[in-house]
N, C-alpha and C positions, 0 to 999 in steps of 0.2 A: 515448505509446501506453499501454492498459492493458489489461491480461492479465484477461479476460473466463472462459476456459476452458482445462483442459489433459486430454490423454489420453494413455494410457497404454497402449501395445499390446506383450505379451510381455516386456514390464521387472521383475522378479523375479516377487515374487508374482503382479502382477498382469497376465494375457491382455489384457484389454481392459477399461475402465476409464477413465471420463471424471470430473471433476470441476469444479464451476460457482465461480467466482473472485470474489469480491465486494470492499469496498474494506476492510472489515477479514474474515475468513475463519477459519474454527475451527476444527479439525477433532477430532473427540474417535471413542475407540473404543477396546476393549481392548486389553491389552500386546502387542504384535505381532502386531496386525492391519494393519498397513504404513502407518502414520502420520507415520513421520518418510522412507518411503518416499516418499512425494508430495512429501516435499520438497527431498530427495537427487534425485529425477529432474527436479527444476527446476533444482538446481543445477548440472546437467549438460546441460540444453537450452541455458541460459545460457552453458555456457563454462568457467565456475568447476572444474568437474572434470571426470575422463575416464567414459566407459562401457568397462568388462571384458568380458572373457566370464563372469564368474562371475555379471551382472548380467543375464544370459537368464533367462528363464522355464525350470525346468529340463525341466519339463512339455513345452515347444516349442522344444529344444536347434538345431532348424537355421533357425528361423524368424528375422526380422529384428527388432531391438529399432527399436520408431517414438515417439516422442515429440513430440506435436503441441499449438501452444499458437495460441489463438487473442486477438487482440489488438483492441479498438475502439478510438475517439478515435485514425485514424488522421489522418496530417496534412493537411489541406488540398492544401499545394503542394510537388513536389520537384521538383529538380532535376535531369534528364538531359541531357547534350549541354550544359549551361549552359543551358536552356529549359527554365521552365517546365513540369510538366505533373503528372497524378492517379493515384494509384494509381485510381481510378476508370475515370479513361479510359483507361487500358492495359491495363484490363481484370485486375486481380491481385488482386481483390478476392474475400471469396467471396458466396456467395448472400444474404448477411445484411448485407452490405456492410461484413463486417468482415478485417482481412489475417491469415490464417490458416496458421503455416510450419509443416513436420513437417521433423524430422531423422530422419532411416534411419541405424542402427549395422548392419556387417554387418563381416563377415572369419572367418578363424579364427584369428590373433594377440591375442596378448595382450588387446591395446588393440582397440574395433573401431573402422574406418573410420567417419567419415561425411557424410553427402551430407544438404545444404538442399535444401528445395522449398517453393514456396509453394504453395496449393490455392487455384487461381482458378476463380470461376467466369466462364467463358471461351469463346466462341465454335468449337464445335464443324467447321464447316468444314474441309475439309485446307490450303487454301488460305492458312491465318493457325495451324496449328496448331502450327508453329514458326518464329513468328513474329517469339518475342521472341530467338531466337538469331541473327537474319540480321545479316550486316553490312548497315553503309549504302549500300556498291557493289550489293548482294544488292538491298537491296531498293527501289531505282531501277530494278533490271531487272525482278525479280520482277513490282513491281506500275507500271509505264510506264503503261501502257492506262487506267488507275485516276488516275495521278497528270497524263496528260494532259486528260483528259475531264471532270477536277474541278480543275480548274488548282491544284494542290496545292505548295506549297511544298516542293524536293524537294533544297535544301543540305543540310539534318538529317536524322535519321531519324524522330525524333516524329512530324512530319507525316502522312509517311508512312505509319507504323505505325496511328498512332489511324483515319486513314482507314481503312485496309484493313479492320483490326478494325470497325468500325460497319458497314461496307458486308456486314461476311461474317454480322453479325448477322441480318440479311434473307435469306440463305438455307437452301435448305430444312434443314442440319444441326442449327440452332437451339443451345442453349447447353448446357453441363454445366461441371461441375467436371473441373481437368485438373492437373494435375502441372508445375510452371513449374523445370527445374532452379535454382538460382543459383549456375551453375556461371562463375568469375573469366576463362576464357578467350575466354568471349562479352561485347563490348562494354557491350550493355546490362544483361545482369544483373548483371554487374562494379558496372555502377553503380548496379543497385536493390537491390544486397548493402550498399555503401557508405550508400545512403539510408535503410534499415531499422535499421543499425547505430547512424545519429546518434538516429532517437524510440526504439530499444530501451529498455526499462527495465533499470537496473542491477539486480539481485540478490545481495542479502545474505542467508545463510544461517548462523544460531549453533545449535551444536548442541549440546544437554543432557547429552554426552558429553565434553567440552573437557576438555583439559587443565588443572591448575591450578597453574602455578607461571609465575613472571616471566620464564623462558624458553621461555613456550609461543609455537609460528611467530603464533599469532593475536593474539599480543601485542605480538610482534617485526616486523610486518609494518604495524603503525601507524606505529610508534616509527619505522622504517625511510624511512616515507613522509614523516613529520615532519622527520625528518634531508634527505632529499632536499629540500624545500619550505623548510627553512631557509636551505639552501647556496645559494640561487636570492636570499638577501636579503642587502642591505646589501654586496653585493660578497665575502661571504664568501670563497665556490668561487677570485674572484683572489687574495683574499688568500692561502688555502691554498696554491695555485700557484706562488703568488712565494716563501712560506716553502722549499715542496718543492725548488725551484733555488735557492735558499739553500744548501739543505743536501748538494744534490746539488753543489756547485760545491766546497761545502768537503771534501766528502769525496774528488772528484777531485785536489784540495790533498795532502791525507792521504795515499792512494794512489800520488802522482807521490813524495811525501819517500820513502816504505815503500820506491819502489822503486829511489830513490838509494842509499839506508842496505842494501839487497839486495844492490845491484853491488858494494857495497864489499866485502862479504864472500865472493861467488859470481858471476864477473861472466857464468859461462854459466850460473846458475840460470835465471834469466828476464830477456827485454828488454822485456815491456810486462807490465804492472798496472793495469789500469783497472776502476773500477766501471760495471755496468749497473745499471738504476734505471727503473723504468714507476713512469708517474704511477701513485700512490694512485686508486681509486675509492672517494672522501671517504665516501662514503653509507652504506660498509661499517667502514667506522674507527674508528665513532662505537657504541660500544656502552653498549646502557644496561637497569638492570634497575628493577625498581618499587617504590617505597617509600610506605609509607601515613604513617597516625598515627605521631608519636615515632622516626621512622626503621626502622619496623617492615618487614622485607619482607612483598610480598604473598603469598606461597607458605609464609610462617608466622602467618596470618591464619584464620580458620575460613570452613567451606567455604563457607557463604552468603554471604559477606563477598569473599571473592574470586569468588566466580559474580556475586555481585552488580558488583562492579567489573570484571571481564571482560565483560558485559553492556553497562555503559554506556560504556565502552572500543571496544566495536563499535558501538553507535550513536553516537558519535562518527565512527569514521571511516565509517561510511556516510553520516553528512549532509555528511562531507569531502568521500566523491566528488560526491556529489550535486551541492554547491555547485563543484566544480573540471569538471563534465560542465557538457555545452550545457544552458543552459534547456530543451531543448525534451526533456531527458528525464526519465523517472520513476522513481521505486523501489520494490522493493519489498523489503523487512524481513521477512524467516520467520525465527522464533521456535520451537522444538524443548521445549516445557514450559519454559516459562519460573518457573513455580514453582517449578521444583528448589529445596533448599534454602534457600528462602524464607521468612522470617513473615510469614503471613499482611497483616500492618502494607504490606509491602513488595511482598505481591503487588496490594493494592487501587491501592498507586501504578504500579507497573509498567503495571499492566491500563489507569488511564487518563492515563497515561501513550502506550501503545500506543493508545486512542483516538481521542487530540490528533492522533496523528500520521496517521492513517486519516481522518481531514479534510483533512488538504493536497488539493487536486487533482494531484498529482504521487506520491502516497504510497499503496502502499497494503500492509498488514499481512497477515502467514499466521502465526498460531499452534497450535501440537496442545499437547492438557491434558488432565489428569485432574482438575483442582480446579473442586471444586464452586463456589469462592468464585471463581474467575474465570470459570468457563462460565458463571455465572450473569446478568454482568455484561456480558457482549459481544452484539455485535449480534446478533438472532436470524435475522434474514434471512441471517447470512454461517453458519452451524452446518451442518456437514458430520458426519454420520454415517458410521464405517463399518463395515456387520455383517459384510463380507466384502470380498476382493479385487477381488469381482466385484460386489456393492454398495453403492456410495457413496448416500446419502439428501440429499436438500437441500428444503428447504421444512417444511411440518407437523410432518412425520412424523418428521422428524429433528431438529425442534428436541425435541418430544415423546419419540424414543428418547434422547437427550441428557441428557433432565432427569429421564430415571426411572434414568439407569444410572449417573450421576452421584450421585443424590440430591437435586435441586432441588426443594423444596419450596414453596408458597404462603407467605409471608409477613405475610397480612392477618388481620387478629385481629378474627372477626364476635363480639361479645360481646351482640350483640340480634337474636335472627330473628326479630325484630316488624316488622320493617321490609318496606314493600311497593316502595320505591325505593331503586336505589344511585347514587351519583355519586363516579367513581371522578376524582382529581385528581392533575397531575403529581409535585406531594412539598408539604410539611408547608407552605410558606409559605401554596399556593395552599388547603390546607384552610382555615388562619385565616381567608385572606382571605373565601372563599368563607359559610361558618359565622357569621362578623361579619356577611355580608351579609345570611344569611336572616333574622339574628335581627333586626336594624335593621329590615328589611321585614314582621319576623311570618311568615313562610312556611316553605314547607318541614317542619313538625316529625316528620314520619314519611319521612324519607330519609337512612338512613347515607352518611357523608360518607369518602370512607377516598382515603391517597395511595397511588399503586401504578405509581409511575412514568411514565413515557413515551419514554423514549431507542427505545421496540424492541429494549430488552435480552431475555434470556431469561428472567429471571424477571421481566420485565415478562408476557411470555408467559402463564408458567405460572399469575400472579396472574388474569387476564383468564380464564384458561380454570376458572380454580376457583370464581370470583364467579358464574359460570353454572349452578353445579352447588349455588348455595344456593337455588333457589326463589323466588327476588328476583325480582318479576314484571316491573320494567323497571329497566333499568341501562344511562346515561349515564357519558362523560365526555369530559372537557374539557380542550381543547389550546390551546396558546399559538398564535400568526398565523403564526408562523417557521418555519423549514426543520426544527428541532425536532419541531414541531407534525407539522409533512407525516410527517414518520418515526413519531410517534407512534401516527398516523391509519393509516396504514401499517400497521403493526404488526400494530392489531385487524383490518382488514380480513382480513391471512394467518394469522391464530388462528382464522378460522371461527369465531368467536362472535357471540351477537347483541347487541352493545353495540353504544350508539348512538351516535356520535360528534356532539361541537361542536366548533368552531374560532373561536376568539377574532378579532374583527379586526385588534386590533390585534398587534406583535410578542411581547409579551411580558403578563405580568400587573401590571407597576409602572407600565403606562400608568396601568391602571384607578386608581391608586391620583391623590387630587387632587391636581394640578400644585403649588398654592399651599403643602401639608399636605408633598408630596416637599421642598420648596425649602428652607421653610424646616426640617426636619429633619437634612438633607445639611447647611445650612450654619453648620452648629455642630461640625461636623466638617474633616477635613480633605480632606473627599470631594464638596463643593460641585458641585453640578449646574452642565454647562458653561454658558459666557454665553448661549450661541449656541439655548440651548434653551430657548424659551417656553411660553406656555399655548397657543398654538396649535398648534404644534410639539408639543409634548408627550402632546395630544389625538389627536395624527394615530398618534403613535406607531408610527413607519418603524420598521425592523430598525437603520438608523445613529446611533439615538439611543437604543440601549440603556444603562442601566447598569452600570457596571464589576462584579467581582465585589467588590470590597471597599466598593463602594456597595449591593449587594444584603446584604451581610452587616453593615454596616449598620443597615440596615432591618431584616433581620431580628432584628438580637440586640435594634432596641428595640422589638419586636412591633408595628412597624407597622401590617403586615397586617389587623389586629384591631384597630388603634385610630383608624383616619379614622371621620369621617362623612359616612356615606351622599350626603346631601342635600349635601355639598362636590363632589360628582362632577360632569364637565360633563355637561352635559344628553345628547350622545352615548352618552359611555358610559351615562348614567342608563338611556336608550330601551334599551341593546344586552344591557344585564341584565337590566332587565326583564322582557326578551324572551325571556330563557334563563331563567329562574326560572320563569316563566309555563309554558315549554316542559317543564319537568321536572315542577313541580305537575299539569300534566294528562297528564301521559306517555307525550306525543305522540315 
């Protein structure tokens, strides 16, 4: 499952307060404006930690703390009674067809209590309004008349149930959103607590505040799990066992002589001496602290240095659990400023770093920052603004409050405003490529040519939105065929500007380049175009016959891009350029 949306109702700062969840998410705003709040209250929806009372809104001291997350890519099929059946058809879904749980904290102790619920929407009826609570004796009687008159299989309760439920959709009460407990003493929601729990997404939460020495718990609780998952190999845990009664045998030795050599000198001192002895819990035994370079500890290392290594310390053991959880669940990684104490060097890699991993389909990232040099660089569709408690920005407006409060500025360098066309391209290869092309053809000579990305990063954004404010009376640009491309196209469409988008047909832009001119260039290298890939194949140029990166790089350091000719191209690609060059020259 994946975490679409979360809200917030009377959780510190914030009354009410919703937030939109994307597959990488960003969230930028001044110093305590509740940034690392959103994500302190995930890690509490999850489980990870408790809710206080100190954690009420102080504003609405008797009011209930609600934290509500809603979840798509719910699963096909689960299991209830050993059968088959949908969160669909039992109706626990909400109006958007997505599973949507709230937890309520309430008490006056320490700690508050709290109670799950999913918000279904769910057939209004009274007849089926507590439905999912009945036992199977219940609801044989309940609904008899229903299960004889539609000859309904009435061993299970599913049956049942789903009937009842469709039938009640037909009358006059019609549908709303309800409140479904998942309370452990009722049969079934015992076991749609149990089913929600296997697609949960695990949650990982590092915080910008960590401790930093080699006995910090977040260090000690890796190490701990390592220790546990080793004892599990090569028969260790017996081995230990057998040493432990070893030892325990001899010391019973020990103790029976101690207490011959006693009687000899007091023989009413004492008539028995025996040791007790509990197994070791191995997992605790085994203590270990962190050494870097040259047997350096890490906690005598400098501060980015160990943030850094505490960092990648926890992404480790989050792809641990990851990998030790069923397939069928996801993660999600929050990130608390991850620039702390960073250079700059290490934050371009961290950021994509954190990219890679927001492509998994099982992954997805939450970061809050102040660096310009990272908000600049993250998806723009996932940028979360916040002016207030009460509002959170997503879309335009908020990538826009982002990059003025940041400092993100345009990064394209217009050196001619003679030009009455622009064509804006994804980075540096595709201008050679493209510039090679006009001038082979003679075309083109009055359209600046400029790269300016295409990921749908942010200052992809801000580029897109400044090229508009030069008076350039038509401005194109041009995306690869791939899933890339679609995000790029993307991008411009939610910038609100009027560029005009193409899409390549093919995946990438080394199709265009000639099959025969790629072959033989790669194979003077160690980077040989595979067998399996021809001139036809090559022409079609699929997404699965792209080039590696160290075949793009390659190419690129021997400026390929800029040195085929034209008239080598297959007749394909010849037509498909053509056709775009044509398109830009009249400015259609």
């Amino acid at each position: 499952m994946k975490l679409i949306s979360f809200q917030m109702q009377n959780f510190r700062g914030y009354h009410d307060a919703k937030i939109n969840i994307e597959d990488f998410t960003t969230i930028v705003g001044r110093n305590d404006i509740g940034k690392s709040t959103i994500l302190e209250a995930l890690d509490i929806f999850f489980g990870n930690s408790k809710m206080d009372q100190s954690d009420r809104n102080v504003y609405y001291p008797d009011e209930d703390v609600k934290l509500t997350a809603v979840f798509s890519d719910v699963p096909d099929i689960i299991q209830i009674e050993t059968i088959p059946t949908t969160f669909r058809d039992e109706y626990l879904l909400d109006i958007n067809g997505n599973l949507t749980i709230q937890k309520i904290f309430s008490g006056s102790a320490a700690t508050l209590n709290s109670k799950d619920y999913i918000l279904a929407y769910h057939p209004l009826d009274d007849s089926v309004i507590n439905i999912h609570t009945q036992k199977h004796s219940d609801l044989k009687i309940n609904y008899k008349e229903l299960i004889d008159n539609n000859n309904i299989d009435k061993r299970k309760s599913a049956p049942i149930r789903q009937a009842a439920l469709k039938n009640a959709t037909q009358l006059d009460a019609g549908m709303g959103e309800i409140p479904i407990a998942l309370n452990s003493k009722y049969e079934f929601t015992k076991e749609i607590s149990a089913e929600i729990s296997k697609y949960m997404p695990l949650y990982q939460l590092f915080k910008s505040d960590r401790k930093n020495t080699d006995k910090d718990s977040e260090i000690q609780d890796p190490i701990k799990a390592m220790v546990k998952s080793a004892l599990t190999q090569n028969d260790v845990a017996t081995k230990l066992n057998k040493a432990f009664l070893e030892v325990q045998k001899n010391i019973e030795n020990l103790t029976d002589r101690t207490l011959e050599m006693l009687k000899t000198m007091d023989s009413g001192l004492a008539n028995e001496l025996y040791s007790e002895a509990n197994e070791p819990d191995w997992s605790k035994v085994f203590g270990f602290g962190l050494k870097t370079d040259s047997g350096i500890s890490l906690n005598k290392r400098g501060s980015g240095v160990r943030r850094l290594i505490l960092l990648n310390f926890f992404r480790a053991e989050a792809k641990r659990l990851l990998e030790e959880s069923s397939d069928q669940k996801g993660i999600i990684y929050a990130f608390e400023e991850p620039e702390t104490a960073q250079h700059p060097n290490n934050q371009k890699i961290l950021i994509q770093s954190f990219l890679d991993m927001s492509t998994s389909d099982n992954v997805q990232v939450i970061i809050t920052t102040h660096s310009p040099q990272i908000a600049q660089t993250v998806p723009s569709e996932g940028v979360r603004l916040i002016n207030s408690c009460q509002d959170i920005q997503s879309g335009t407006e908020a990538v826009k409050g982002a990059a003025e409060e940041l400092g993100i500025f345009p990064d394209i360098d217009v050196y001619n405003k003679s030009y009455d066309k622009m064509l804006i391209l994804e980075g540096p290869d595709d201008v050679e490529f493209f510039e090679h092309l006009f001038t082979e053809l003679d075309k083109l000579s009055n359209v600046l040519v400029i790269p300016a990305g295409g990921a749908g990063s942010v200052k992809d954004f801000v580029n897109y939105n400044f090229v508009t404010t030069l008076g350039i009376r038509k401005v194109f640009a041009i995306f690869d065929g791939d899933q890339a491309g679609n995000k790029g196209i993307s991008s411009i469409e939610k910038s609100g500007t009027a560029i005009q988008t193409i899409q390549l047909n093919k995946s990438t832009l080394e199709f265009y380049l000639p099959y025969t001119f790629v072959k033989k260039r790669l194979s003077n290298s160690s980077n040989a175009l595979n067998e399996s890939i021809n001139a036809d194949s090559w022409d079609i140029g699929n997404d699965d016959l792209k080039l590696n990166k160290n075949q793009k790089a390659f190419l690129k350091t021997g400026h390929a891009y800029k040195a085929f000719n034209v008239k080598d191209l297959s007749q394909t690609s010849q037509t498909e350029l053509n056709d775009i060059v044509l398109q830009i020259e009249e400015g259609r």
